[in-house]
C-alpha positions in Angstrom: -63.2 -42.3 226.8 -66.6 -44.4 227.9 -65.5 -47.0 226.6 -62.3 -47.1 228.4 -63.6 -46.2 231.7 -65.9 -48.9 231.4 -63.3 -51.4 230.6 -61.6 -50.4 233.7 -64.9 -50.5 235.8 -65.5 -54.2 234.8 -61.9 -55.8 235.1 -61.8 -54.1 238.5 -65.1 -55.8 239.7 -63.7 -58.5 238.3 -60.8 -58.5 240.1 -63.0 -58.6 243.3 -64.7 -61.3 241.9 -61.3 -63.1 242.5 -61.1 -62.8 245.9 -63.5 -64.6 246.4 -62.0 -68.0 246.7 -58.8 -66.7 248.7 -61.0 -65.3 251.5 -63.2 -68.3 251.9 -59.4 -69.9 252.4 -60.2 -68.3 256.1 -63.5 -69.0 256.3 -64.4 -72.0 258.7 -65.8 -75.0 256.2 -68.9 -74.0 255.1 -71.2 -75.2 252.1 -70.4 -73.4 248.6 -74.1 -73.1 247.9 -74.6 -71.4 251.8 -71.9 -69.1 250.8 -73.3 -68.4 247.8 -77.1 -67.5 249.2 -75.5 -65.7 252.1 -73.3 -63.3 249.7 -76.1 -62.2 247.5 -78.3 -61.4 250.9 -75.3 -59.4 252.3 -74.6 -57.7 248.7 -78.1 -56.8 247.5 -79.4 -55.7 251.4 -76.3 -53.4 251.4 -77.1 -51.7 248.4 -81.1 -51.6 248.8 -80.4 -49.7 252.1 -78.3 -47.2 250.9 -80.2 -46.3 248.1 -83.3 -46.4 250.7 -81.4 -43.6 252.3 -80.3 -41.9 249.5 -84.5 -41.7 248.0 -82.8 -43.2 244.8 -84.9 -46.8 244.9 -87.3 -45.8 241.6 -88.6 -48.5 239.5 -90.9 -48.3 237.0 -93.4 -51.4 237.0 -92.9 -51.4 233.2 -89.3 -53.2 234.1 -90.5 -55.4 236.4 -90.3 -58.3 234.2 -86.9 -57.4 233.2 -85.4 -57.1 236.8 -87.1 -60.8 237.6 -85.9 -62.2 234.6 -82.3 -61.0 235.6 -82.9 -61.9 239.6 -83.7 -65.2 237.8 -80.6 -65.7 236.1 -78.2 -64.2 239.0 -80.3 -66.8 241.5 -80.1 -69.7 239.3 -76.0 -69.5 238.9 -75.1 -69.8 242.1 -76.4 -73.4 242.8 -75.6 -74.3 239.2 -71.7 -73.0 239.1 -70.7 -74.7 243.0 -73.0 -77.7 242.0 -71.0 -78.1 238.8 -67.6 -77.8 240.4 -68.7 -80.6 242.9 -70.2 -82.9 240.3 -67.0 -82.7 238.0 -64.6 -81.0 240.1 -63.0 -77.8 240.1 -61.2 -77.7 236.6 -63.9 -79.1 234.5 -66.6 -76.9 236.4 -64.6 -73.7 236.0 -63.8 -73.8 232.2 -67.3 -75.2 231.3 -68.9 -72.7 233.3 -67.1 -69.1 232.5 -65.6 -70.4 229.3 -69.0 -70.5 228.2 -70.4 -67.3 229.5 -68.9 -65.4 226.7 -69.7 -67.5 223.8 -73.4 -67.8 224.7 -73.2 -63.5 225.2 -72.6 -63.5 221.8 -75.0 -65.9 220.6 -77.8 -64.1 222.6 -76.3 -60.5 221.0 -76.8 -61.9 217.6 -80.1 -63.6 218.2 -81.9 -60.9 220.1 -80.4 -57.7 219.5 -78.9 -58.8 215.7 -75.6 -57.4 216.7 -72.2 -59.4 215.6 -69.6 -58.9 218.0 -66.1 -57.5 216.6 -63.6 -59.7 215.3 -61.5 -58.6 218.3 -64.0 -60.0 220.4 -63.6 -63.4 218.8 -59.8 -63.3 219.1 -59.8 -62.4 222.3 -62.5 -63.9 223.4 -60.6 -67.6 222.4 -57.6 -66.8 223.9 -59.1 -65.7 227.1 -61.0 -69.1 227.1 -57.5 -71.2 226.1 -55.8 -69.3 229.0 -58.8 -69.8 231.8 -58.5 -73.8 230.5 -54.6 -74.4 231.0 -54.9 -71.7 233.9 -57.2 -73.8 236.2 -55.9 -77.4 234.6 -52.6 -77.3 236.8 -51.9 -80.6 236.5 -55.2 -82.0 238.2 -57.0 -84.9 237.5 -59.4 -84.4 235.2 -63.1 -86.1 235.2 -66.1 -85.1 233.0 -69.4 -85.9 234.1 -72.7 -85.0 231.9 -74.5 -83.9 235.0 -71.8 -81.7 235.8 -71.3 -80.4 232.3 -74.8 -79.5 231.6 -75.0 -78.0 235.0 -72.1 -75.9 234.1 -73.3 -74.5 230.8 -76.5 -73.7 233.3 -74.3 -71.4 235.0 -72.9 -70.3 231.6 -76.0 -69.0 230.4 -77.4 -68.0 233.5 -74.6 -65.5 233.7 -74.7 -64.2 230.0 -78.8 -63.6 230.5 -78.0 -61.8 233.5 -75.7 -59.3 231.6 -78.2 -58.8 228.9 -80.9 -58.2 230.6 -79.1 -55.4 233.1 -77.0 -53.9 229.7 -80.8 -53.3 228.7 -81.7 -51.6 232.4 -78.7 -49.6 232.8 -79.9 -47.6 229.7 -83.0 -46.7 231.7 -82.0 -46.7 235.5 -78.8 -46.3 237.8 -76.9 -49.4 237.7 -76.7 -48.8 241.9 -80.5 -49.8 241.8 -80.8 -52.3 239.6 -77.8 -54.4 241.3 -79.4 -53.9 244.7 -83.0 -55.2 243.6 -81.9 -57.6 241.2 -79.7 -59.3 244.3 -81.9 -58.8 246.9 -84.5 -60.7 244.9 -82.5 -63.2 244.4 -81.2 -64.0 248.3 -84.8 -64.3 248.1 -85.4 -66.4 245.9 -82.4 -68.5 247.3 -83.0 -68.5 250.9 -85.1 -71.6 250.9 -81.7 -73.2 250.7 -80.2 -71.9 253.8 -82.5 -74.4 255.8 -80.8 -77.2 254.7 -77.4 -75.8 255.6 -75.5 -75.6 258.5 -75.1 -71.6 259.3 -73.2 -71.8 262.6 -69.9 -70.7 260.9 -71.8 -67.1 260.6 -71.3 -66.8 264.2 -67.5 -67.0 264.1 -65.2 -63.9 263.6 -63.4 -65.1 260.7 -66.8 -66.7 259.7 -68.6 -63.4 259.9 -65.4 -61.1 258.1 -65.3 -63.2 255.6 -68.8 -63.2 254.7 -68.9 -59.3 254.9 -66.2 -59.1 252.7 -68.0 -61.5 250.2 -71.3 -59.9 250.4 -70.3 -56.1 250.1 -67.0 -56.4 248.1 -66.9 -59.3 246.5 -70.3 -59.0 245.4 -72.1 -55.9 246.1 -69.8 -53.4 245.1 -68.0 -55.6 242.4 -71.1 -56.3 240.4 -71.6 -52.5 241.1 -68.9 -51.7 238.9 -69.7 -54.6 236.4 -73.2 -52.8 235.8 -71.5 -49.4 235.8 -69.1 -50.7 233.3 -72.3 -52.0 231.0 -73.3 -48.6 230.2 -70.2 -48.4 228.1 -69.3 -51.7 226.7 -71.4 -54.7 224.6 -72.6 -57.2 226.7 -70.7 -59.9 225.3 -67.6 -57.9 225.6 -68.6 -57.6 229.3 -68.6 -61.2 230.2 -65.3 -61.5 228.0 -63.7 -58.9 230.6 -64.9 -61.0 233.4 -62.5 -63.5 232.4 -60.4 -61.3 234.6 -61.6 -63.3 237.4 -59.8 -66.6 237.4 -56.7 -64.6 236.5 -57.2 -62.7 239.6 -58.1 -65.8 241.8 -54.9 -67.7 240.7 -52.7 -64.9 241.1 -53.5 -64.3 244.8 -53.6 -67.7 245.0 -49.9 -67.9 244.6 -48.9 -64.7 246.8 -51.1 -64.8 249.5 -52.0 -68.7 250.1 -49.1 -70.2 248.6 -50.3 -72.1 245.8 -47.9 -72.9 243.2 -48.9 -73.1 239.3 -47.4 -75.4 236.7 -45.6 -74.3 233.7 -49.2 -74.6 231.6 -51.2 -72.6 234.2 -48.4 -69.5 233.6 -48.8 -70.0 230.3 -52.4 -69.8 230.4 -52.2 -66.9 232.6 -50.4 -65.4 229.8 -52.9 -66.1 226.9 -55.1 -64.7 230.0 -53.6 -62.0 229.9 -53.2 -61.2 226.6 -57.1 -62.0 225.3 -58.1 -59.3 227.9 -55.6 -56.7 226.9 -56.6 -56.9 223.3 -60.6 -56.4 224.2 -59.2 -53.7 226.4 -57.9 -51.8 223.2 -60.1 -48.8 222.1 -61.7 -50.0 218.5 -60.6 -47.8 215.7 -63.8 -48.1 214.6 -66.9 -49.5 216.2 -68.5 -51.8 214.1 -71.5 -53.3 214.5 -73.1 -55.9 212.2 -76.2 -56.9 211.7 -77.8 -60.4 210.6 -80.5 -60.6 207.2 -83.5 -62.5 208.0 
């Protein structure tokens, strides 16, 4: 039953994940990297004032190193991911980027914590990533750039150490409180970058909605549920589930901006699809192996 619910708790934050890049559709042009900063500020100050108000903000100083090391990693993805669609454009940059996110989960699961993940995991885990590469393909050019690539993989990783890290503070605190510090340190931590950005487009309606909607939907309360979900489910099974993103994104692309796919996107959405319906199956039994040194 945990794990269930937690299944559905992470492909629903997931899901609001992928609205992100349908709403900026109505946002006035503004720099990826701006929205980025802005999102986090908006997400984590939501959450830090409600739990203010609610007297649940407890931290032990014992997990401060922890909840850096994850503001770290959240901080250090934004500039990398939007950086890396720039440098090698938006195909490239996607695939790179969350394609990788899982694998390197499950390399950090078996280094660190000497867990294997299931061999559902691995099935599912490579059709989700063959999906999210013909998904976003659609018939675009295609141009790899190392910069780009390595930049990408930065954003990769950045993602899977942020999982990690808050799968290990979710056993000790509320995942409310440890997604509201963990991203109001990192607006922090990012907000050097805002001075070299044009910010204007904050003080237009559509401007202003949209960057509400990205700050307390799209992030706060989405990786609200992602942490929730964590309490139930592996880590690298997590970022496997958040593959539900770029399904999400393409799909509203189509119905609500009018975007249409090519024969290989649908079928990607379908080996999507299917990678994530198989990791959503309950395990007859849970297995977990470990690693002789």
């Amino acid at each position: 039953m945990q794990h269930r619910k937690s299944v559905v708790l992470i492909i629903v934050g997931a899901m609001l994940w992928g609205t992100t890049g349908t709403a900026q559709s109505f946002a006035p042009l503004a720099s990826p990297i701006a929205i980025g900063a802005i999102r986090l500020a908006f997400g984590g100050l939501t959450l830090l004032v409600l739990l203010f108000v609610q007297r649940k903000l407890l931290i032990s100083s014992k997990s401060i190193p922890y909840i850096i090391a994850a503001s770290i990693a959240m901080a250090a993805y934004q500039p990398l991911f939007f950086s890396a669609v720039l440098q090698t454009g938006v195909a490239i940059g996607t695939v790179v980027a969350i394609g990788s996110a899982p694998v390197f989960s499950g390399i950090l699961e078996w280094l660190i914590q000497r867990q294997i993940p299931e061999k559902k995991w691995w099935l599912s885990t490579a059709l989700s990533i063959l999906g999210c590469a013909l998904l976003v393909s659609n018939g675009d050019s295609i141009r790899v750039d190392l910069i780009g690539i390595v930049m990408a993989l930065g954003a990769g990783l950045s993602f899977a150490v942020y999982t990690l890290i808050s799968k290990r503070l979710v056993r000790t605190y509320l995942p409310d409180t440890i997604v509201a510090v963990v991203f109001t340190l990192s607006a922090l931590m990012l907000s050097p970058l805002l001075f070299f950005y044009d910010l204007s487009w904050l003080l237009e309606i559509n401007g202003l909605l949209v960057a509400l909607h990205l700050g307390i939907l799209a992030t706060g309360l989405a990786y609200l549920l992602y942490a929730r979900g964590l309490v139930g489910v592996s880590s690298a099974t997590a970022v496997t589930l958040s593959l539900t993103e770029p399904l999400t994104a393409s799909l509203l692309g189509v119905l609500i901006v009018g975007e249409v796919l090519s024969l290989m996107s649908w079928i990607g959405i379908g080996l999507l699809f299917s990678g994530l319906t198989i990791l959503s199956l309950p395990s007859k039994k849970r297995h977990r192996g470990s690693l002789s040194l």
